[in-house]
C-alpha positions in Angstrom: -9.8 -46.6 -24.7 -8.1 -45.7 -21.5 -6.9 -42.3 -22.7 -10.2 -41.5 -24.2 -11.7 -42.6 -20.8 -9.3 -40.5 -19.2 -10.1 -37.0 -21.8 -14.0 -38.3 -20.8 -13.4 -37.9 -17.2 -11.6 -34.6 -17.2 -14.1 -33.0 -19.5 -16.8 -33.8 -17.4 -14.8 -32.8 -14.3 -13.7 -29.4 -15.9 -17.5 -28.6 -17.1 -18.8 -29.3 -13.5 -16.1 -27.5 -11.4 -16.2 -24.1 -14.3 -19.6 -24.0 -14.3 -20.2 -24.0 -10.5 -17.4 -20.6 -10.4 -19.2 -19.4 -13.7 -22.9 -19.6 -12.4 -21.9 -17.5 -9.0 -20.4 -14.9 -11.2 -23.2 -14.4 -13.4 -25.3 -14.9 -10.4 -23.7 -12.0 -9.0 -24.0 -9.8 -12.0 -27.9 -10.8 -12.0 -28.9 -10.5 -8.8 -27.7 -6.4 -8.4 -29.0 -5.6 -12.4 -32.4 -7.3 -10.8 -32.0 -4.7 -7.9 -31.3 -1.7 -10.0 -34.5 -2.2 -12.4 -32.6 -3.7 -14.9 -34.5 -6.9 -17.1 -32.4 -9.9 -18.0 -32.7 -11.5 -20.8 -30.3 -13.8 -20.9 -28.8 -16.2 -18.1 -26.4 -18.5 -19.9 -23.3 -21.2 -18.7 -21.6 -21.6 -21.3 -21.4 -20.3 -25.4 -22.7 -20.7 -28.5 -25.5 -23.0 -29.5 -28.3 -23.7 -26.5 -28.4 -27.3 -25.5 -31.1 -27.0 -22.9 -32.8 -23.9 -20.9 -36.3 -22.6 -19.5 -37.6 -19.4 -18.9 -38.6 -17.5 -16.0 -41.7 -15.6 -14.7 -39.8 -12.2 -15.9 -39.5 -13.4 -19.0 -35.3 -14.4 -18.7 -33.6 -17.4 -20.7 -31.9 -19.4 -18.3 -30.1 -22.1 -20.1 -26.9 -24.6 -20.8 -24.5 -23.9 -23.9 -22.5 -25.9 -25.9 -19.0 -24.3 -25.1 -18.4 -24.5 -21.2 -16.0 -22.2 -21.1 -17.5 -19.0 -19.2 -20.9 -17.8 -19.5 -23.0 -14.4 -19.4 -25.9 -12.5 -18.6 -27.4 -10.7 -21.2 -29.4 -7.5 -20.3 -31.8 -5.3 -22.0 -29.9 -3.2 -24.0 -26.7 -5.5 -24.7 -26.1 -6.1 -28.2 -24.1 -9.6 -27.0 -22.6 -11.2 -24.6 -20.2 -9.0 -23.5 -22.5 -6.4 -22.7 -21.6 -4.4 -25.2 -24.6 -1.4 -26.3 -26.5 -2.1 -29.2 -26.5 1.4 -30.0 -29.3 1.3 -33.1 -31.7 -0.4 -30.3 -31.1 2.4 -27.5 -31.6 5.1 -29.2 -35.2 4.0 -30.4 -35.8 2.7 -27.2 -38.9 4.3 -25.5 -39.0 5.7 -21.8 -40.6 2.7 -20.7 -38.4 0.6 -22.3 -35.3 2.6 -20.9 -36.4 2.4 -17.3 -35.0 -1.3 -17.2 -32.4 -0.7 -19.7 -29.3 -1.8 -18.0 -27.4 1.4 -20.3 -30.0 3.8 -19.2 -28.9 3.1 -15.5 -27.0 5.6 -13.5 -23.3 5.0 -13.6 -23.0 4.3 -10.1 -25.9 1.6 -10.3 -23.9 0.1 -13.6 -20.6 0.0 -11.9 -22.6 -1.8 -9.1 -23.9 -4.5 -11.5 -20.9 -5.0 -13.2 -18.9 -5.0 -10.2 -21.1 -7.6 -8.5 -19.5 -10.8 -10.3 -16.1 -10.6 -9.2 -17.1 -10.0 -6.0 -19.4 -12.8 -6.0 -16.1 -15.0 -6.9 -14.5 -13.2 -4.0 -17.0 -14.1 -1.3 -17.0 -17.6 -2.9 -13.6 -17.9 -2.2 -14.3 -16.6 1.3 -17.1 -18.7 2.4 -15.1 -22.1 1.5 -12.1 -20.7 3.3 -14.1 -19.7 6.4 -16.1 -23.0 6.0 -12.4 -25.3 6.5 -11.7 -22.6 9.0 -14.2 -22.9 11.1 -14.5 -26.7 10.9 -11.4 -27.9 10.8 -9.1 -25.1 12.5 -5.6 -24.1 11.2 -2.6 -25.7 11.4 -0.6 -23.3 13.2 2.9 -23.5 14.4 5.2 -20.8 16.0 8.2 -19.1 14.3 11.2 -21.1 15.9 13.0 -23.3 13.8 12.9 -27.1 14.6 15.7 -28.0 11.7 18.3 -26.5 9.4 18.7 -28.8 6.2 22.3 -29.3 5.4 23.9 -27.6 2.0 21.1 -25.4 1.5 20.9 -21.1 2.3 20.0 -21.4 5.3 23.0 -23.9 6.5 25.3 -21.3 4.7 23.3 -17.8 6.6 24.1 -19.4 10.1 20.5 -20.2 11.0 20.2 -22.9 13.7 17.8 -25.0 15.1 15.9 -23.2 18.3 16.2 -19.4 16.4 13.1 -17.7 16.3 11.8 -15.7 13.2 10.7 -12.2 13.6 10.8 -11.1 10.5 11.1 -11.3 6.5 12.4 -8.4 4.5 10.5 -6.3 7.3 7.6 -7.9 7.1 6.0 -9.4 11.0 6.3 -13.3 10.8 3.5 -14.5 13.2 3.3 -18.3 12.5 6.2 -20.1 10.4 3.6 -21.1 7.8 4.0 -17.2 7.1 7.8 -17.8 5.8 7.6 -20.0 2.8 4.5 -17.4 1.7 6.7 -14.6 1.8 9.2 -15.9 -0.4 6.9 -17.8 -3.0 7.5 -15.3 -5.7 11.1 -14.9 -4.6 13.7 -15.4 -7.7 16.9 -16.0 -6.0 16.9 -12.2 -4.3 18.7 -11.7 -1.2 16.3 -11.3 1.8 16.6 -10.1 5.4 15.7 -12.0 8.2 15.8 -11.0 11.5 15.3 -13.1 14.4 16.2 -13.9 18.0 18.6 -16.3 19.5 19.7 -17.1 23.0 17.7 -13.6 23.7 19.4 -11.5 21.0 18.5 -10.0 18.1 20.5 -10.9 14.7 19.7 -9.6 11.2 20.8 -12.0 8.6 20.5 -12.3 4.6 19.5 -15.2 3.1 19.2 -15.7 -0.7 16.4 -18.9 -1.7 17.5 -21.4 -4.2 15.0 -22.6 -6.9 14.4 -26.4 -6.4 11.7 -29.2 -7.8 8.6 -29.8 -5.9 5.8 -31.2 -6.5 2.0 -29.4 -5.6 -0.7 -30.8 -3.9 -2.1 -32.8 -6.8 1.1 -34.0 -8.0 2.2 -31.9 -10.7 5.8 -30.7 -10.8 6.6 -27.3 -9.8 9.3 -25.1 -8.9 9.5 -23.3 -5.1 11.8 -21.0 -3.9 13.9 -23.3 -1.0 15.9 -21.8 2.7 15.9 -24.7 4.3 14.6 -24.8 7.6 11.5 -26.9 9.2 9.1 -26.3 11.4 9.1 -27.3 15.4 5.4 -29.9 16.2 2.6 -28.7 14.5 -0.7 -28.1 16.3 -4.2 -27.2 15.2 -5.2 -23.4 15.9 -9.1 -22.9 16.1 -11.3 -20.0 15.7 -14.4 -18.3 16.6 -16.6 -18.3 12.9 -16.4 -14.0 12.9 -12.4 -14.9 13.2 -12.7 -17.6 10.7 -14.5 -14.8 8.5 -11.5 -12.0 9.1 -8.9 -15.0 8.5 -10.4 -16.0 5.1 -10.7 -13.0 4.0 -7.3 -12.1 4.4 -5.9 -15.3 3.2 -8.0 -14.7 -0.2 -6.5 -11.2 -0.4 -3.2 -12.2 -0.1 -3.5 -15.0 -2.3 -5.0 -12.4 -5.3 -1.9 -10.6 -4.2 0.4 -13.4 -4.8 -0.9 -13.9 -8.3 -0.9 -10.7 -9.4 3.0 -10.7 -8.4 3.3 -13.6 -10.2 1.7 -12.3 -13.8 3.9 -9.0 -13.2 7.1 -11.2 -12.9 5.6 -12.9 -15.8 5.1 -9.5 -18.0 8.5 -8.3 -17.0 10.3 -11.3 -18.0 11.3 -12.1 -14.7 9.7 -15.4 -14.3 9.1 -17.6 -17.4 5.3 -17.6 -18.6 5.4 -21.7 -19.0 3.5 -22.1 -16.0 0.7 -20.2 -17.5 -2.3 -22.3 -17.6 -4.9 -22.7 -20.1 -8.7 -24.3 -20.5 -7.0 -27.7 -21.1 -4.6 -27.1 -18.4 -7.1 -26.3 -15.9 -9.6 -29.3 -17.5 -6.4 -31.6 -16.4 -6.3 -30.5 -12.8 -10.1 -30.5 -12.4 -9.8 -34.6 -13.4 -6.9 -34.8 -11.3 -9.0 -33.1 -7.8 -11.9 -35.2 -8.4 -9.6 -38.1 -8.3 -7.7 -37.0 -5.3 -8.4 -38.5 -1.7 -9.1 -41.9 -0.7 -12.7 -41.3 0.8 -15.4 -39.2 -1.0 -15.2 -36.2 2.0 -11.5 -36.3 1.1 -12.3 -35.6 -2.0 -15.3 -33.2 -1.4 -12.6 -31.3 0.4 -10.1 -31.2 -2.4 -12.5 -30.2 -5.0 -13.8 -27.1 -2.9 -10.4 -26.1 -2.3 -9.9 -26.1 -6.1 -13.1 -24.1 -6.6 -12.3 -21.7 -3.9 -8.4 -21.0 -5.5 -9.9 -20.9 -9.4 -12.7 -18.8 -8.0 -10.8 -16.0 -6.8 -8.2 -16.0 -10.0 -11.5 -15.7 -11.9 -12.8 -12.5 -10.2 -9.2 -11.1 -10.1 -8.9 -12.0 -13.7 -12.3 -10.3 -14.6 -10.9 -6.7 -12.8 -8.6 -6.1 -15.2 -8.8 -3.3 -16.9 -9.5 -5.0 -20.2 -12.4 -3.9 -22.9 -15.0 -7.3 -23.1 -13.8 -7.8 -18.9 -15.9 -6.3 -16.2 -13.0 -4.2 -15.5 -13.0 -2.8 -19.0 -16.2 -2.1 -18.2 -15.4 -0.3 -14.8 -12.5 1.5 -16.7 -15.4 2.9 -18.9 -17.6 3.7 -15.9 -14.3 5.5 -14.3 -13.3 7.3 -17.5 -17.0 8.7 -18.0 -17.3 9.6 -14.4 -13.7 11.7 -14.9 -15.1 13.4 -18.0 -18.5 13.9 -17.5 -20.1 12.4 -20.3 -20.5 9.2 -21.9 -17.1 8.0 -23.8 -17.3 8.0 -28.0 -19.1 5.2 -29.2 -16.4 4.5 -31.9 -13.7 4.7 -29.1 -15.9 1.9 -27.4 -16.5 0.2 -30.3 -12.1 -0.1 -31.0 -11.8 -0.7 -27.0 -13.9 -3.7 -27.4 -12.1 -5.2 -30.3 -8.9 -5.2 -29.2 -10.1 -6.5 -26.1 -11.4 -9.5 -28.1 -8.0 -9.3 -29.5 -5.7 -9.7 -26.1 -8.2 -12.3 -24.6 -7.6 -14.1 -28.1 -3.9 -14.1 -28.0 -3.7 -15.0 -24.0 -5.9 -17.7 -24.6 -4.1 -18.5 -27.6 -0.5 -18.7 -25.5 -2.4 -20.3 -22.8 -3.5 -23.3 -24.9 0.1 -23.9 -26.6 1.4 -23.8 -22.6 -1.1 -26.7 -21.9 -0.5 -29.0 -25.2 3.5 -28.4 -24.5 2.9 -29.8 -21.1 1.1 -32.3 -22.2 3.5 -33.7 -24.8 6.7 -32.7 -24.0 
């Protein structure tokens, strides 16, 4: 009873946390196709069969799925929910009937509406960030190191207590937060540091060691270790239009970070383990709504999560995958190059092996999470 309990509360946990990411996605995607002319008829969280819904003054289908796991907005012309073109409809459509046919649309006004979900992800991502910013401040502390750890790299390089950090692999060190997030996708390469000491410049190379950790909710995972420590921590503030420009570059370099991450991944640099799925991602949604000993503790953690997932969805949805919005975009860019519309059979084989790589990824994704889980 306790595990089932357990399955219970993640499930419910996972369908709130997705659906809250989801619905500002589609949102996104709806708002701009409203904008352009376009009519929605579909507004859905979630797949497959309805389980409860209403419709609007315009005449769109706003409603729950069974399958929580994504969700769409179906527009006039769409022959699913990947917005591909039902090709038999469009061609007896009639000029009314085109006018707010989101495939009749100019390209630029398509690219705009398909564009406008991961960017609603993005400024999701942004607003929490700016939000913990601006309310709670930063914990910031300067470049100097406080401690060297014995036996690890950094003991071995020469680095002592009092040196101050200037730089990583080139690269302007401004707080010492800055360090361990320049070397988070670091697997065991030698990296320059240059710093100051007793009012000299040194250059030294460093190489991380891979050690066990464990992340913010617990789980175990593997960091790339110097070993030095920071000097007293205090609490930077900021103005909100500095919150803003700080949140937006923390979100950027975190979609940088990941996308390093899956290219270590393809290359077979780094081992695709990690990788998570839906059932993966269910466990840590249980696990954030459990986190914290008061409810705004745990407020806090669950924004935190939504903000993280958030921006991985948008970034995810880019990609230049048929069925994604940047399959969609790679259409848009393709037709743009050629001027004319792309083959519809070519479409029709883009969109299947799309189906076809989201598949197998989710596939690979799901055997990572029931691995974890058992072994």
């Amino acid at each position: 009873m306790e595990l089932i309990g357990e399955g219970f509360h993640y499930l419910w946990s996972f369908v709130l946390i997705l659906s809250v990411i989801v619905f500002v996605h589609e949102f996104g995607h709806y708002l701009v196709a409203k904008l352009c002319g376009v009519k929605v008829i579909t507004f859905s969280i979630g797949f497959g069969p309805e389980l409860f819904g209403f419709n609007d003054r315009s005449g769109t289908r706003w409603k729950f799925a069974a399958l929580p796991f994504g969700g769409y907005v179906k527009m006039f012309g769409d022959q699913g929910a990947a917005s591909a073109p039902d090709n038999e409809t469009l061609d007896a459509m009639t000029a009314e009937e085109r006018s707010v046919s989101f495939h009749h649309k100019a390209l630029w006004q398509k690219a705009l509406v398909v564009s406008a979900g991961p960017l609603a992800n993005f400024l999701l991502t942004i607003s929490i960030i700016t939000f913990f910013i601006y309310t709670i401040g930063v914990a910031s502390t300067d470049p100097i190191i406080g401690e060297v750890m014995p036996n690890t790299p950094a003991q071995k390089a020469g680095l002592q207590a009092q040196d101050r950090i200037l730089s990583v692999d080139g690269t302007a060190v401004k707080e010492f937060g800055d360090i361990p997030n320049m070397i988070a996708t670091n697997l065991g390469e030698p990296v320059e540091l240059k710093l100051v000491r007793d009012g000299k410049e040194i250059t030294l190379s460093i190489t991380p060691i891979e050690f066990e950790d464990k992340d913010a909710l617990g789980n175990p995972v593997k960091r790339p270790l110097i070993g030095i420590r920071s000097q007293k921590m205090t609490i930077q503030n900021f103005t909100f239009p500095q919150a803003v420009v700080e949140a937006t570059d923390r979100t950027y370099k975190m979609c940088a970070m990941s996308l390093h991450y899956l290219w270590q991944m393809i290359s077979g640099q780094r081992s695709a383990d990690s990788l998570r799925g839906p059932v993966g991602i269910a466990q840590m949604s249980g696990q954030v709504t459990q986190t914290g000993e008061t409810l705004s503790e745990t407020a806090r953690t669950i924004l935190w999560f939504i903000a993280m997932l958030s921006a991985n969805l948008g970034l995810i949805n880019l990609f230049p995958i048929p069925l994604l919005d940047g399959g969609h975009l790679m259409y848009y860019s393709l037709e743009a190059l050629s001027g004319r519309p792309l083959a519809k059979k070519f479409q029709e084989y883009g969109f299947r092996l799309g189906f076809l790589m989201i598949a197998s990824l989710m596939a690979f994704s799901l055997y990572n999470d029931i691995r974890n889980i058992f072994l």
